[in-house]
N, C-alpha and C positions, 0 to 999 in steps of 0.2 A: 505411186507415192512411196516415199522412202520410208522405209521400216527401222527404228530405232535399235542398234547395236543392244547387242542382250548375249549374257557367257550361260554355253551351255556345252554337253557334251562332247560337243565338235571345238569347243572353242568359244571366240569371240566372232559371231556372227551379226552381217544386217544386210539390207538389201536398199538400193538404188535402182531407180528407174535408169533410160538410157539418157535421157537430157540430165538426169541428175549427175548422172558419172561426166559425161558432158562438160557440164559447167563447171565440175572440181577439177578435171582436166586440167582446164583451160585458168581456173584459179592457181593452179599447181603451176601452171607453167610460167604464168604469169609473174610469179615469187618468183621461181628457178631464174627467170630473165631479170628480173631485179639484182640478183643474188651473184649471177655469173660477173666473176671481177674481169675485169679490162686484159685485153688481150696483150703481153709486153715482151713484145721477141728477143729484147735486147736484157733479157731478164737474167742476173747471176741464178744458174742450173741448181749451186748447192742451196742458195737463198730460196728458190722454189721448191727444193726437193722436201726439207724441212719449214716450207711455210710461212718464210720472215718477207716481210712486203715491208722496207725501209721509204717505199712512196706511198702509202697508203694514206688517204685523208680522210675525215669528217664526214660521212655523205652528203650533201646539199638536201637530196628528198626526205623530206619527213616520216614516212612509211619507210624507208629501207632505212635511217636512223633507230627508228621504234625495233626495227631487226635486229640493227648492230649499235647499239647506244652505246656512249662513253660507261666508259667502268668508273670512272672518279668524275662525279657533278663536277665540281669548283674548278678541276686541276688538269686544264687542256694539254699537259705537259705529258701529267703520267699516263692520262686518256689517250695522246698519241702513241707513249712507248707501249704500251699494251696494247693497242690496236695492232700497232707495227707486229709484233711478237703472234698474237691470236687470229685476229680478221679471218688470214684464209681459211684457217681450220676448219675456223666456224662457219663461213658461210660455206665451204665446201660438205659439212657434217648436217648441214641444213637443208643444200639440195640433195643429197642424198640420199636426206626422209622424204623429201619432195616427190624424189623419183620414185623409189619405194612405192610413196603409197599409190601414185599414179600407174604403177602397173598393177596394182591389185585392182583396178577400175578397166580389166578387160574384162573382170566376171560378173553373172549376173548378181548372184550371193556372194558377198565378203567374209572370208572364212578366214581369221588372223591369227596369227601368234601371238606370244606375248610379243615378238621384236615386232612384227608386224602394226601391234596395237602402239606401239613406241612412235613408232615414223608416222603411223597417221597421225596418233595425237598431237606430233610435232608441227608438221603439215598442216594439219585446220591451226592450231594454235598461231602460224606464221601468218596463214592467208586472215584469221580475225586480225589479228594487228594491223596488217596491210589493210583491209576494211576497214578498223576501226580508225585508224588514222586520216584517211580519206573522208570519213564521215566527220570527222573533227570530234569524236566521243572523248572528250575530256573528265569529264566528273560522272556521278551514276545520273543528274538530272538527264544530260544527254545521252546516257545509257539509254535508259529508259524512254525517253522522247523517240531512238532508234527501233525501241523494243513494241510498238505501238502497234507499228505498220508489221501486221503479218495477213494481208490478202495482195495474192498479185495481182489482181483485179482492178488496184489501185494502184499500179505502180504506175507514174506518169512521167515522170523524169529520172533521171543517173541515179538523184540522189535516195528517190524512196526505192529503186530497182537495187541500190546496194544494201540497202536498209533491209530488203527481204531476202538477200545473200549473204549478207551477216547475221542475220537471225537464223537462215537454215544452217550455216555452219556452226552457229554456236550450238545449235540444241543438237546436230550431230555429233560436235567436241564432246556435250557433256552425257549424251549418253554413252559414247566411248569410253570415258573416264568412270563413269558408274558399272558397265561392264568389266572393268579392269579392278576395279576396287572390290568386284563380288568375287573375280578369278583369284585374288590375293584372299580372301576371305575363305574361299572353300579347301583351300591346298593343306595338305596335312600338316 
């Protein structure tokens, strides 16, 4: 069973079983493959090299929107110029907390840095969106309607199997964040 993230001497420490490392794996990877942009051979080298995707659109899927949402509600316009300008950065600055944290998931004990603590927090943060979207968690009533289901004994379908995958990520997220906030607390 997973032991909740706790900063001590060593650092920022916790432990996963192996189906647990497992499963964030396989959530990691899952984002990273959402994440990875379209492969465009015929792609301008300087436009790539610095980042500018003049074809970039709107996502269609709603979890990979919740990742990359417009910057301006109302103003599909500036929402496109800034998409155009940022997108790759950002999803490339995304998978690469992704990857990050998925290679600290060859040890038994997670033993992190602060940049360490950065990429996972990133990482659970991306893979709950991608959950919570899926789940259709719009307001706290269906937070909370999510948060109900915590025995797997009960999971009988997709929907309550995610339900008790978003709640282990969350209560991972936020013991990570409580470890990180006691490692800013003790520093001189």
């Amino acid at each position: 069973m997973a032991k909740a993230f706790k900063y001590g001497l060593k650092g920022i420490t916790g432990f996963l079983e192996p189906a647990e490392r497992e499963l964030l794996r396989s959530l990691f990877d899952d984002v990273i493959s959402m994440l990875e942009p379209e492969d465009r051979g015929n792609q301008d080298p300087l436009a790539a090299m610095i980042g500018l995707d003049m074809d970039v659109k709107e996502p269609s899927d709603r979890a990979l929107r919740r990742l990359l949402p417009n910057v301006v509600k109302d103003d599909g316009a500036a929402s496109l110029e800034f998409r155009q300008l940022t997108e790759r950065s950002l999803r490339e600055s995304k998978i690469g907390a992704l990857r990050a944290a998925a290679l600290e998931l060859d040890k038994d004990e997670l033993v992190l840095t602060a940049a360490d603590a950065r990429h996972w927090s990133t990482a659970l943060n991306d893979v709950r969106l991608v959950l919570a979207e899926r789940l259709d968690i719009r307001d706290e009533a269906d937070a909370d309607h999510v948060h109900q289901m915590q025995d797997w004994s009960q999971a009988e379908d997709v929907e309550s199997y995610l339900a008790l995958v978003y709640n282990f990520t969350t209560w991972l997220q936020e013991s990570l964040v409580q470890a990180m906030l006691q490692s800013l607390e003790t520093r001189p």
